[in-house]
C-alpha positions in Angstrom: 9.5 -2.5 -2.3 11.9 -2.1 -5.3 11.3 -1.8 -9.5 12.0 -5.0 -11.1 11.2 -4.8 -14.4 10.4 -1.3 -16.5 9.3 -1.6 -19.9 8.2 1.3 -22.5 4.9 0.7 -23.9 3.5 3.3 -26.7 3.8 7.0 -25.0 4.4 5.7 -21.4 6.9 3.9 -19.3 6.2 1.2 -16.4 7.7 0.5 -13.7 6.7 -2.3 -12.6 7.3 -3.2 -9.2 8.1 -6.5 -6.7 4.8 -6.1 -5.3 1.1 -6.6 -6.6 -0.4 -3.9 -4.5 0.1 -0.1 -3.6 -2.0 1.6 -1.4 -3.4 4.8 -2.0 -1.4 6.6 0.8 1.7 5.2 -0.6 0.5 6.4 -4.3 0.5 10.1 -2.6 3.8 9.5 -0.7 5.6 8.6 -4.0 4.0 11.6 -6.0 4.7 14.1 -3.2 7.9 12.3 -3.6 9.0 12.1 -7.2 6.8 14.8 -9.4 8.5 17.9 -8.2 12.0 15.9 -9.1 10.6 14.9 -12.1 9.9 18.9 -12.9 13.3 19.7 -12.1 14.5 17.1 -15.0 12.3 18.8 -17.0 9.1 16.0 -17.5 5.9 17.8 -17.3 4.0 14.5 -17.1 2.5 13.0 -14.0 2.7 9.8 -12.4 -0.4 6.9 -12.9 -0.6 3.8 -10.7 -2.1 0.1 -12.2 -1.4 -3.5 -11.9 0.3 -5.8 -14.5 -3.1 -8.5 -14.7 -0.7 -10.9 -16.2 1.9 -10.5 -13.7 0.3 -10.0 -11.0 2.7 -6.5 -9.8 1.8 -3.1 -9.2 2.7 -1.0 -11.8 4.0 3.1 -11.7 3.4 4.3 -14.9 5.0 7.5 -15.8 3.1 9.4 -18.9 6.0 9.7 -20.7 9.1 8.1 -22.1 12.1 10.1 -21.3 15.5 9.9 -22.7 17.8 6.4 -21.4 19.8 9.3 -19.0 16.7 11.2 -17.7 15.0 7.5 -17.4 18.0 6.0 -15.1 17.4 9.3 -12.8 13.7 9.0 -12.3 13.9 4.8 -11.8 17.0 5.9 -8.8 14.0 8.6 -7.2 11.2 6.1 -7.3 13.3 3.4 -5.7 14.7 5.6 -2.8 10.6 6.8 -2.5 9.7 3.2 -2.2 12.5 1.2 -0.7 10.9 1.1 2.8 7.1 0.1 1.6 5.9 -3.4 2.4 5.8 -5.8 -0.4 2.3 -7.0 -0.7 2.0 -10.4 -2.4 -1.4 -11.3 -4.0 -3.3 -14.0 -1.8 -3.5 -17.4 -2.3 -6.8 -18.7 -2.8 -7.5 -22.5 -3.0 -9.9 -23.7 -5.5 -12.0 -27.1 -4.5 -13.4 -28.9 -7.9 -15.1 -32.1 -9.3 -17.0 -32.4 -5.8 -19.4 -35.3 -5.2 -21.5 -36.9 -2.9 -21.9 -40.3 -2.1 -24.3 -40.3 0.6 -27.0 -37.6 0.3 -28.4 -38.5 3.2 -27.7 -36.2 6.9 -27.3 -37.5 10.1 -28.7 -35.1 12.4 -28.0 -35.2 16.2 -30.4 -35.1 19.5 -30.0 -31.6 20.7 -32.2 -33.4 23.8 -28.9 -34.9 25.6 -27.4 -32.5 27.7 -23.9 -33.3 29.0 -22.8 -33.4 32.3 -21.9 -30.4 34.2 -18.2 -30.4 36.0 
């Protein structure tokens, strides 16, 4: 798992990541991970985990925007926290429309034929 994309957005920064789930072991992994280092750079703000619903990602939000040198450092920790994590992909699901059919009628079978036994 790696950040692809982070974007600032009001008071926060996300980090938005190549996968669209995190599990909640992984969420504690990365903040037993990353929030003391983050305290040692001097952010007092935690880390909050989402998903993009437009692009489909998981998303590590960090409650602050720190400055562009402070921001480089803390995207290097949270990559080297989550380089070996699998990347989960959202699942495909089919959609079947515009169904119809033509003959309403069933055909039902005789359950009274047995079938030879070998």
């Amino acid at each position: 798992m790696k950040i692809v994309e982070e974007r600032e957005a009001w008071i926060h920064t996300h980090f938005i990541l190549d996968s669209f789930y995190v599990t909640p072991e992984e969420c504690r992994q990365i903040s037993i991970g990353v929030e003391p280092q983050l305290m040692q750079l001097g952010l007092q703000y935690g880390l909050t985990y989402n998903i993009a619903p437009s692009k489909h990602r998981a998303i590590i939000v960090l409650e602050c925007i720190p400055f562009d040198s402070v921001k480089v450092v803390v995207k290097e920790i949270i990559n080297n926290v989550i380089k070996d994590f699998p990347v989960r992909l959202p699942e495909q699901r089919n959609v079947v429309t515009n169904i119809t059919v033509a003959n309403q009628e069933t055909e039902q079978a005789d359950v009274n034929i047995q079938a030879p036994v070998q």
